[in-house]
DOFI-836177 format. One record per residue: x, y, z of N, C-alpha, C in turn; residue in three letters. Coordinates in Angstrom, 3 decimals. Example, Ala and Ser with C-alpha at 12.3 -4.5 7.8 and 13.67 -1.06 7.14 Angstrom:
<sites>
[[13.190, -5.690, 7.800], [12.300, -4.500, 7.800], [13.200, -3.300, 7.800], ala]
[[12.850, -2.250, 7.080], [13.670, -1.060, 7.140], [12.900, 0.030, 7.870], ser]
</sites>
This chain:
<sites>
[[4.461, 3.284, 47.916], [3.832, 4.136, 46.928], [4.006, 3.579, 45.521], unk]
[[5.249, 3.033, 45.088], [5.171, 2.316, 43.673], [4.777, 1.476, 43.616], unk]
[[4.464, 0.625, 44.533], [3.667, -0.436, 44.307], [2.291, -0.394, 44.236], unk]
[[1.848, 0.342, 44.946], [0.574, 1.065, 44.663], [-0.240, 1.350, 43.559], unk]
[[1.246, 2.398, 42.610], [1.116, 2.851, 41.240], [1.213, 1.740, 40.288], unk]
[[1.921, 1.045, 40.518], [2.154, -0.167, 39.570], [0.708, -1.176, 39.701], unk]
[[0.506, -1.395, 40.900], [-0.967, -2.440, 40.942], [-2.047, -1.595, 40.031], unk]
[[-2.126, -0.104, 40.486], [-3.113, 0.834, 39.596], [-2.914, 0.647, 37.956], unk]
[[-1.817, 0.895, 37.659], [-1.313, 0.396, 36.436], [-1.463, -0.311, 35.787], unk]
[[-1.555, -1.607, 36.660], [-1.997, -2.760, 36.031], [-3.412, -3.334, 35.920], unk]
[[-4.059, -3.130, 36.890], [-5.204, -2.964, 36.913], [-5.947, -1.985, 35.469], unk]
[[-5.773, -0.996, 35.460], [-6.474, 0.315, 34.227], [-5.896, -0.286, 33.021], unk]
[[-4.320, -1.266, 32.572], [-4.366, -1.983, 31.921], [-4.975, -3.023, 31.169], unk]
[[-5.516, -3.792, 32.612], [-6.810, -5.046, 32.084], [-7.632, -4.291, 31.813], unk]
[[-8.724, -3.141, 32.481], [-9.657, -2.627, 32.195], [-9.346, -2.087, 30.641], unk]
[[-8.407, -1.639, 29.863], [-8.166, -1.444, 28.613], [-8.467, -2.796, 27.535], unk]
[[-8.089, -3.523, 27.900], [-7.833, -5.010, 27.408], [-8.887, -5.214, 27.107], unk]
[[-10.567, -5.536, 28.381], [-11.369, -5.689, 28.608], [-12.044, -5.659, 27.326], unk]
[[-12.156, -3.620, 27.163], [-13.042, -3.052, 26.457], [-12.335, -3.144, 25.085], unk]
[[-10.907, -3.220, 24.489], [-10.824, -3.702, 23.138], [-11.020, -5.236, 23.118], unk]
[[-11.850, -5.963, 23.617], [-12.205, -7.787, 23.222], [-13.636, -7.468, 23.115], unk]
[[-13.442, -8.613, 22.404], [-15.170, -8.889, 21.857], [-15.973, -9.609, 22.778], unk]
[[-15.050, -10.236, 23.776], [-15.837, -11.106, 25.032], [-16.657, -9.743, 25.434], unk]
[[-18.057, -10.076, 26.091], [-19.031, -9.164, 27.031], [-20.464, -9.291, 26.718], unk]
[[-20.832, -8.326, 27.070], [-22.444, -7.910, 26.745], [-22.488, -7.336, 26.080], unk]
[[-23.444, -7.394, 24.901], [-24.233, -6.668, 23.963], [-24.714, -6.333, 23.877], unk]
[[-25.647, -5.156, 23.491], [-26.781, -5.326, 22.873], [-26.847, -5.115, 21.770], unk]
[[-27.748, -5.725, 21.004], [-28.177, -5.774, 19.665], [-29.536, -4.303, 19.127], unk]
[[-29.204, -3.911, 18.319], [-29.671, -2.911, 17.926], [-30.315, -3.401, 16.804], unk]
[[-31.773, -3.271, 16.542], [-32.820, -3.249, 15.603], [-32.069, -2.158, 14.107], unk]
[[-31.772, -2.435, 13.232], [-31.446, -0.931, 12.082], [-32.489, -0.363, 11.367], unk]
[[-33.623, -0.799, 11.334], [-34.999, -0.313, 11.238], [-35.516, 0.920, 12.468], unk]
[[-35.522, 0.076, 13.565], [-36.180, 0.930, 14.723], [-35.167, 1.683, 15.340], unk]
[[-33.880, 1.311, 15.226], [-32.611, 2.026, 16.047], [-33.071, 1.245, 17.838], unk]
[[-34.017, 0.529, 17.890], [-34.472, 0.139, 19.271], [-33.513, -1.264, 19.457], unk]
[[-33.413, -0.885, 21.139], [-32.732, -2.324, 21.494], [-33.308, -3.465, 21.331], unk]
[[-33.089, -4.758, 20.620], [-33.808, -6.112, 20.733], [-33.242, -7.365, 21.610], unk]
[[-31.638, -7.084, 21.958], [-31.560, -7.785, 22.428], [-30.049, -8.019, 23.392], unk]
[[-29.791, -8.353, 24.397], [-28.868, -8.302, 24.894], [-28.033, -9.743, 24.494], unk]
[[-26.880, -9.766, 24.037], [-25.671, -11.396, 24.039], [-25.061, -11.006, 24.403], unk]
[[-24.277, -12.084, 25.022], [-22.952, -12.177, 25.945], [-22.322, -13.520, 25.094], unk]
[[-20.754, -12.794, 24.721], [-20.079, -13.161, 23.797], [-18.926, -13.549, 24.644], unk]
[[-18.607, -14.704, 24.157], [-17.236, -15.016, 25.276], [-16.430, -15.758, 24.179], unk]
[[-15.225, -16.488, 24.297], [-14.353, -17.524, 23.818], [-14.643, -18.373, 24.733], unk]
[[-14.747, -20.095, 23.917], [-14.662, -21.110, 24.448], [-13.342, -21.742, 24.841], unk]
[[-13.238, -22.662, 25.680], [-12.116, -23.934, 25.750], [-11.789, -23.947, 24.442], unk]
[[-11.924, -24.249, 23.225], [-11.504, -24.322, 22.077], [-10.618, -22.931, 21.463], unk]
[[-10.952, -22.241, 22.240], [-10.653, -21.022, 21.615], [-11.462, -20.059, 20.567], unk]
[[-13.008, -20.887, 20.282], [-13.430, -20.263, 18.980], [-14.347, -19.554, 20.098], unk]
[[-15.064, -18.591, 19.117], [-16.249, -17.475, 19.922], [-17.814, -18.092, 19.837], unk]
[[-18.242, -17.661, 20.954], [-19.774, -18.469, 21.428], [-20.667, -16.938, 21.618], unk]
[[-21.873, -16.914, 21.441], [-22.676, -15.932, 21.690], [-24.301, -16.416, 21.980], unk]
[[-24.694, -15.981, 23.301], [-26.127, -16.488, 23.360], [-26.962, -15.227, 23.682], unk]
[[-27.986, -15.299, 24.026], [-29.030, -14.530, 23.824], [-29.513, -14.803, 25.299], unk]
[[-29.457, -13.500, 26.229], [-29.812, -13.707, 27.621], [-30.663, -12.658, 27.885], unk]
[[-31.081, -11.522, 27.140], [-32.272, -10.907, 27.588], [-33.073, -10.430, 26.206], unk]
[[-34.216, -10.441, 25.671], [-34.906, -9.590, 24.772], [-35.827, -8.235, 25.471], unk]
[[-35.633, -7.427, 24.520], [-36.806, -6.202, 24.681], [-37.622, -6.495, 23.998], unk]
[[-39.002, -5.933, 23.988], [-40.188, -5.403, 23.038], [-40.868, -6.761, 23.150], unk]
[[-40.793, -7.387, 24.317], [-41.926, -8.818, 23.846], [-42.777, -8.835, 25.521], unk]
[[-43.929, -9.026, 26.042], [-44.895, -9.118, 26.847], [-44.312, -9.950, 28.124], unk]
[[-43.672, -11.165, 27.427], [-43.389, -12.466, 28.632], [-41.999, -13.009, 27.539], unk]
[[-40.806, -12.503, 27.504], [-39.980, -12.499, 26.959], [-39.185, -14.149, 27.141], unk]
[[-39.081, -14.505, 28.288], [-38.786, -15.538, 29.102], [-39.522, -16.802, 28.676], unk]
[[-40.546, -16.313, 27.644], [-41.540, -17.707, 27.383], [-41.715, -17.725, 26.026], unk]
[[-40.340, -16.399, 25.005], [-40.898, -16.439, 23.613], [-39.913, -17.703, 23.019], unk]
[[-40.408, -18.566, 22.469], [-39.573, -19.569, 21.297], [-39.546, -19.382, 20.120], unk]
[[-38.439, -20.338, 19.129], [-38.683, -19.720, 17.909], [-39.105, -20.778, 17.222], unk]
[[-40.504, -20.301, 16.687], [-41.393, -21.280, 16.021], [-40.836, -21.086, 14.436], unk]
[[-41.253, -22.598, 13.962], [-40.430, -22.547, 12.342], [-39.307, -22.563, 12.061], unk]
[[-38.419, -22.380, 13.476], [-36.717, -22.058, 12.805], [-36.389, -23.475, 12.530], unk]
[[-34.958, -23.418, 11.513], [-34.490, -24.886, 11.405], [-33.907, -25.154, 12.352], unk]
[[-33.563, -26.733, 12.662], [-32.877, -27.601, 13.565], [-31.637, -27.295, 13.993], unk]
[[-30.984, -27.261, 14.797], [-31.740, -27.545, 16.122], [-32.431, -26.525, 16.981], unk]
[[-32.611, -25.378, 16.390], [-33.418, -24.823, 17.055], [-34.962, -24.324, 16.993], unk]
[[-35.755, -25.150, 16.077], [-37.056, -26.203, 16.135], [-37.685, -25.167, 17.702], unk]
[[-38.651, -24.423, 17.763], [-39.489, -24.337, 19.012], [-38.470, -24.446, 20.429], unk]
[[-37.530, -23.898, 20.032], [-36.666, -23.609, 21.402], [-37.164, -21.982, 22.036], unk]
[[-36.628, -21.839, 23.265], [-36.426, -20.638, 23.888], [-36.172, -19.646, 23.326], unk]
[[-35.847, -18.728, 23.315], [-35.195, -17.638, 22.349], [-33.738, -17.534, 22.967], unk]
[[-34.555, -17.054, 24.892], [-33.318, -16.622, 26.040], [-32.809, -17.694, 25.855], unk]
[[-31.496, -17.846, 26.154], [-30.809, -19.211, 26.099], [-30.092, -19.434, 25.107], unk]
[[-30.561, -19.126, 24.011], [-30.081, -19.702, 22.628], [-28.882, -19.311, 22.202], unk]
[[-28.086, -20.194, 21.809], [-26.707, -20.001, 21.204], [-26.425, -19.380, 19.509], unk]
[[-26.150, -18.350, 19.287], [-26.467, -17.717, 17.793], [-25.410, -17.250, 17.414], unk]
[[-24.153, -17.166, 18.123], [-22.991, -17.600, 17.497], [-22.281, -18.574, 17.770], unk]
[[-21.691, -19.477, 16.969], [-21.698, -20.914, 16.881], [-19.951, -21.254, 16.601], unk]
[[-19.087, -20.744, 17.461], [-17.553, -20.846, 17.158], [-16.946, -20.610, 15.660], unk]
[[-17.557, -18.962, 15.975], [-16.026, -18.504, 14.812], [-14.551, -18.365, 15.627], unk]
[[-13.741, -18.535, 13.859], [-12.504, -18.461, 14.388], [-11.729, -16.864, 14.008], unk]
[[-10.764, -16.600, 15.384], [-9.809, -15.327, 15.067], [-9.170, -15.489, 13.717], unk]
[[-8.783, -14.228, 13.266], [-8.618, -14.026, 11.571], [-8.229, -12.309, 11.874], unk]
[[-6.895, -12.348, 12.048], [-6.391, -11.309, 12.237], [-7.182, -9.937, 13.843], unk]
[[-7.931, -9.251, 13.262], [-8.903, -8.632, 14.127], [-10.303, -8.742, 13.724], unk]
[[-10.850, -9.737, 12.942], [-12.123, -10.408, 13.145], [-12.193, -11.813, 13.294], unk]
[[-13.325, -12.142, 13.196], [-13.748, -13.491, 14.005], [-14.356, -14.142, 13.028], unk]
[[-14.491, -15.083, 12.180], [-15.093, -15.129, 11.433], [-15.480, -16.557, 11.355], unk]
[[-16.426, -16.652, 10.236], [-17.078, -18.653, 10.521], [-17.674, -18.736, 9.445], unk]
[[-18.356, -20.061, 9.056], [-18.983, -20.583, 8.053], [-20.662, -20.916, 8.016], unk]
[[-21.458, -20.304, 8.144], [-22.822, -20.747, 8.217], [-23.158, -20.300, 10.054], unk]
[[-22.413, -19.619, 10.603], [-22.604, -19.895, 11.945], [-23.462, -18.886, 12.917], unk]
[[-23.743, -18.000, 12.078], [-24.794, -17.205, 12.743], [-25.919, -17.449, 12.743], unk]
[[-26.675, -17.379, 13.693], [-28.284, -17.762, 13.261], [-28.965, -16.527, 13.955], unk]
[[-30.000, -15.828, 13.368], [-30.924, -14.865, 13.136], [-32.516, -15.369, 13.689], unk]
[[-32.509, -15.564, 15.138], [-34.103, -16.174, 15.348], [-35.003, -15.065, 14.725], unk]
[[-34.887, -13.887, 14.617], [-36.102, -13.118, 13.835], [-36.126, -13.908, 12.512], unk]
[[-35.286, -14.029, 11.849], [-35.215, -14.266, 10.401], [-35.250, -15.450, 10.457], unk]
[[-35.007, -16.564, 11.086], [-35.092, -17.764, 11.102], [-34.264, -18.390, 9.726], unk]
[[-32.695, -17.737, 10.081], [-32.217, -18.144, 8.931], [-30.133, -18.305, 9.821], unk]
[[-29.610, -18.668, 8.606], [-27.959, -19.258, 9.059], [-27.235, -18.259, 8.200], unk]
[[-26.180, -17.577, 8.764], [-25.710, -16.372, 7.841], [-24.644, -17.558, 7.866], unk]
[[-23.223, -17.135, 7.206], [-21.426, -16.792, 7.328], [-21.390, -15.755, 8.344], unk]
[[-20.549, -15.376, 9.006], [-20.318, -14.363, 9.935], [-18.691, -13.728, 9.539], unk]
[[-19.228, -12.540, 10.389], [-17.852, -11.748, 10.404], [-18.057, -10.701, 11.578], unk]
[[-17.318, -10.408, 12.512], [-17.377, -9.951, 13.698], [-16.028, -9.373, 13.775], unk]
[[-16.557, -7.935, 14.185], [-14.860, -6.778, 14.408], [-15.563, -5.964, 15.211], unk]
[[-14.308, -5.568, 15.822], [-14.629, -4.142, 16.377], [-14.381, -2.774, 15.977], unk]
[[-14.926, -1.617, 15.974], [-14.416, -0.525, 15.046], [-15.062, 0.706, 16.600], unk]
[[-13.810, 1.021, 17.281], [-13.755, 1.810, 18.723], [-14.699, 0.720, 19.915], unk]
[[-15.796, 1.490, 20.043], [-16.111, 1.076, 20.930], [-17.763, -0.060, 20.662], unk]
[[-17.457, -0.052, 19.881], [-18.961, -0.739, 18.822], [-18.779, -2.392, 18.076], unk]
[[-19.234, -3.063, 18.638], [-19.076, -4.146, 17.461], [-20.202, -4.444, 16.333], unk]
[[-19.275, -4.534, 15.385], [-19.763, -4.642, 13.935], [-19.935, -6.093, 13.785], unk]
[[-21.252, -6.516, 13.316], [-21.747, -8.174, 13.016], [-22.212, -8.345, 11.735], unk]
[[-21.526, -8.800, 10.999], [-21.709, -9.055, 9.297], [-22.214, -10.309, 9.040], unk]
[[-23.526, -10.410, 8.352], [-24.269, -11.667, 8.160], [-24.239, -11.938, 6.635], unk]
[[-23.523, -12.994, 6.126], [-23.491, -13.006, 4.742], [-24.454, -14.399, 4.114], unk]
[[-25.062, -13.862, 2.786], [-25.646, -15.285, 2.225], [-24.887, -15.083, 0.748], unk]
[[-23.919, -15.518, 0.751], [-23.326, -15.746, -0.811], [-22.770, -14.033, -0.610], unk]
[[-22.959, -13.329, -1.587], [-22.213, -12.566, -2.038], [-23.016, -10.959, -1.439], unk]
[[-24.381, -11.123, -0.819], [-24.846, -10.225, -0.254], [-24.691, -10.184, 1.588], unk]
[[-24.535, -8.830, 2.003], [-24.395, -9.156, 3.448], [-25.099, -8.037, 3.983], unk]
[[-25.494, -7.971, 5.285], [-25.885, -7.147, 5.924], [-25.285, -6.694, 7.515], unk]
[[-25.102, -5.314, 7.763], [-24.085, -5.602, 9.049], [-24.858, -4.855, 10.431], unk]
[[-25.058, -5.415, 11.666], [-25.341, -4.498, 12.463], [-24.306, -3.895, 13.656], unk]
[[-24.302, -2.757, 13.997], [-24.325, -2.540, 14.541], [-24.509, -2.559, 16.528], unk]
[[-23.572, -3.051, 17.482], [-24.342, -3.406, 18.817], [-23.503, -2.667, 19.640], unk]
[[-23.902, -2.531, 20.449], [-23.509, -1.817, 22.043], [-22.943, -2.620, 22.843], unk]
[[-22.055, -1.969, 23.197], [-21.268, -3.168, 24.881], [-22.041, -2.207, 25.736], unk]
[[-22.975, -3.501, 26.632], [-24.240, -3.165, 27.797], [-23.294, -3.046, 28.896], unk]
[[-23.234, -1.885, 29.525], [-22.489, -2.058, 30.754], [-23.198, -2.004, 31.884], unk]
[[-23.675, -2.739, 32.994], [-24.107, -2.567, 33.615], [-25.629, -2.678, 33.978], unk]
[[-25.661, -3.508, 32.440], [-27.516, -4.084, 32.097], [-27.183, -5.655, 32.314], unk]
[[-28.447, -5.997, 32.881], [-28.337, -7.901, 32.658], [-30.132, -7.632, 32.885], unk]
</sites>
């Protein structure tokens, strides 16, 4: 029986762990429409810094075939799905933070980043110099 309790224990432990990390699924929330645009899955690399790509969009016809035309290099007429748009920030107490490393395929532009969690929500801060903008995303449970 205590061993039982203790495996349970430990187990509802990781599941705690889980949901305070920034590793998972996202989704990205539009702050205009309040509509979902997009699902990332955020992990840590071998290096230790944080990676984020873009594995499902809403609101597009043939989503699987949209690229981003005009963006700068290297992502020039790439995929959308696929795309890597956070680019190894580093831990910094309880955010994540980086230098030029976000990229915005709507906007077709390179923020600074800053990434926290505040409960159950992660907060994504896109800075150009001294102005920033932050959204809001969802941990997708159970969406792919």
């Amino acid at each position: 029986m205590r061993t039982t309790l203790r495996l349970l224990f430990f187990f509802w432990m990781l599941g705690l762990a889980a949901q305070n990390s920034v590793e998972g699924v996202w989704r990205t929330i539009d702050h205009e429409t309040g509509k979902a645009k997009s699902l990332v899955k955020i992990y840590i690399g071998t290096d230790g810094k944080l990676y984020g790509k873009i594995i499902k969009l809403y609101g597009y016809e043939k989503p699987e075939e949209r690229i981003c035309e005009n963006c700068p290099q290297p992502y020039t007429n790439k995929k959308v799905i696929g795309m890597q748009i956070i680019n190894g920030l580093t831990k910094k107490g309880n955010e994540w933070v980086g230098d030029q490393l976000l990229f915005a395929p709507d906007r077709k532009s390179f923020y600074d980043a800053k990434i926290w969690l505040e409960g159950d929500k992660l907060k994504v801060r896109g800075y150009i110099g001294w102005f920033y903008s932050t959204q809001t995303w969802e941990r997708a449970t159970g969406e792919m």
